[in-house]
N, C-alpha and C positions, 0 to 999 in steps of 0.2 A: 504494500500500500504506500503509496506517495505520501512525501512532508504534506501538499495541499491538502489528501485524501483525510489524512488522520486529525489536520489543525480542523476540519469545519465538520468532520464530526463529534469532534468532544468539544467544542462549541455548541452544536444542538444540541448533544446532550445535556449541556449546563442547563441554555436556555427552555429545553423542553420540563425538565424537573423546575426549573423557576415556576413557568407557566402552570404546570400542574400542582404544587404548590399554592399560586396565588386565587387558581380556580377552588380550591377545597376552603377558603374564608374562615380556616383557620389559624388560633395566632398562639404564643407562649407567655410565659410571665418572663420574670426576669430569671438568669441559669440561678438564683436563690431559689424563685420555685421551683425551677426544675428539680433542684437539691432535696427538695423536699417532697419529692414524685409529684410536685404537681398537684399539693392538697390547698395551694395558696393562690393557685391563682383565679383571675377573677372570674364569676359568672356571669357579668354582663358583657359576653365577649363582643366585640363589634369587629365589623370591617370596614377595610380602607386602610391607609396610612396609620401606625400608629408609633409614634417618636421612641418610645420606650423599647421601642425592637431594633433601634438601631445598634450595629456592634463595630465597636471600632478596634482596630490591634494592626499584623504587621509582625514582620520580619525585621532583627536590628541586631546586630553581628562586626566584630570588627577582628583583624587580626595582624601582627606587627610581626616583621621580622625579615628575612631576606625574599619572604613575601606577605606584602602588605593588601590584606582584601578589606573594605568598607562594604556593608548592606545596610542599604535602608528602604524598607520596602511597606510603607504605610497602607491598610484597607480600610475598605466601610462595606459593611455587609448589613442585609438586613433578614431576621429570625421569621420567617414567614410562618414556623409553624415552632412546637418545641422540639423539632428534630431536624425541622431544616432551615440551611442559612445561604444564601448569596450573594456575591458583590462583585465588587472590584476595587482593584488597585494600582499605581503606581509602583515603580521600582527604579533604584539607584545603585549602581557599585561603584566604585573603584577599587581597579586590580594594578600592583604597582610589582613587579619583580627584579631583584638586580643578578645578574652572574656573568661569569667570565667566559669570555670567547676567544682564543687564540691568544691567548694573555692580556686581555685589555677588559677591566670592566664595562657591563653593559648594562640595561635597562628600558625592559616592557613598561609601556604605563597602557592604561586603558578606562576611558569611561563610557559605563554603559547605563542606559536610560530604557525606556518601557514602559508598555501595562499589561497587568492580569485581570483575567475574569476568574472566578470560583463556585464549582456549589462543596455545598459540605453537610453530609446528612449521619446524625447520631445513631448507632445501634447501640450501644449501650449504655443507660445514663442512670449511676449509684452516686449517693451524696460525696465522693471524695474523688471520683473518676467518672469521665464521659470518656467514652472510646468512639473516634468516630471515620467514616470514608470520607479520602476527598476527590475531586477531578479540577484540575486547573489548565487554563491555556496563558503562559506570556508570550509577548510579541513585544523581542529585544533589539535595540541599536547597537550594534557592536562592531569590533575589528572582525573582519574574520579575511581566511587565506586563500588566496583564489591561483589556481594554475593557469599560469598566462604563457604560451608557445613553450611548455616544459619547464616554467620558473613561477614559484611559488611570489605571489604581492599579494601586501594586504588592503585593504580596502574596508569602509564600513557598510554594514548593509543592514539587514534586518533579518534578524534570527527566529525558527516559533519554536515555542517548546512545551507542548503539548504533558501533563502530567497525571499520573494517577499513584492514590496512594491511600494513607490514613496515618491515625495519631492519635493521640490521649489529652485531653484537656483537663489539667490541672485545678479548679476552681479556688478562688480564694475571694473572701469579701463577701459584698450581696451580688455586683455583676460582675465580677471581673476570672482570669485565666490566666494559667500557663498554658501555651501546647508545645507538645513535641512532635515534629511530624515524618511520616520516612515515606520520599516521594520517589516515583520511578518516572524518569524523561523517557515516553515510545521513542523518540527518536535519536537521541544520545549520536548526534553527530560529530564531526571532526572539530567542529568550531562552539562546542557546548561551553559554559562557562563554569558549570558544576561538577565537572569533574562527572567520575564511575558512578553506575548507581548501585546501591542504591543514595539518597541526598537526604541528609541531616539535616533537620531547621529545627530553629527553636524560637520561639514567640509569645506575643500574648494575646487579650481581646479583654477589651474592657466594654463594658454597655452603658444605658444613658440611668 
């Protein structure tokens, strides 16, 4: 299956669980009710928009050394149901590497910019863990390495990187999270930014 093929359908698939989601005019309390299975939250439930389901968190990551990676990768999703969540986000790296080439120091630098879309749906939710799936699409600005008449140049272009995975959400507070999550790239190309999979994140989500 082609990078096109794989990026627009787990695309629909966000989008089709959004929609099926917002048809069912169901909604949640805040992850405190969920905490508490759900004995708190409220009975006059309504639909439409409701602010209190908004969740905000994000990826934030740094590491120093003879290589240097920056994340900052902000969301806003919104709890459509008490198991399902979707959004989207933004994303930032810089990747900075030095080493030696024929004896002369050298240095990668690279900054990459983008957005994600996500859903993210709970199967299991106990008051100290929520285990949940995820599926994500970004769509990155990057260097990456182009074969040009048998010689490798870089150039910047636009990367997709289409993901499936899950993780544990950590709950602490009335709305707030840790997650830890282990995502797998389908297409883990030559110009991936995250390395093998499977990919490690750690993050959080706070609600309103």
């Amino acid at each position: 299956m082609s990078c096109k093929k794989i990026s627009q359908f787990l695309l629909l698939f966000i989008l089709f669980f959004t929609s099926l989601t917002l048809s069912a005019q169901t909604r949640s309390g805040t992850i405190s009710d969920v905490q508490r299975g759900g004995q708190n939250q409220r009975q006059d439930e309504r639909s439409g928009f409701q602010r209190e389901n908004l969740r905000f968190g994000g990826n934030f990551g740094m590491r120093f050394g003879a290589i240097t990676f920056i994340d900052v990768s902000p969301t806003v999703g919104y709890q459509f149901t008490n198991r399902f969540l979707a959004g989207v986000g933004v994303t930032y790296n810089f990747y900075r590497e030095r080493f030696y080439l024929n004896n002369a120091r050298q240095e990668f630098t690279m900054h990459v910019i983008g957005g994600t879309t996500f859903a993210q749906f709970s199967i299991i939710q106990i008051p100290a863990l929520h285990i949940f799936a995820r599926a994500e699409y970004s769509l990155l600005n990057q260097r990456v390495d182009v074969d040009f008449l048998g010689q490798y140049q870089q150039r910047r272009d636009w990367v997709h990187y289409p993901m499936v995975g899950g993780g544990v959400l950590l709950p602490f507070g009335r709305s707030g999270g840790v997650t830890i999550q282990l995502m797998w790239d389908l297409l883990e190309n030559e110009n991936t930014i995250f390395g093998s999979n499977p990919i490690i994140r750690m993050g959080f989500m706070i609600g309103l």
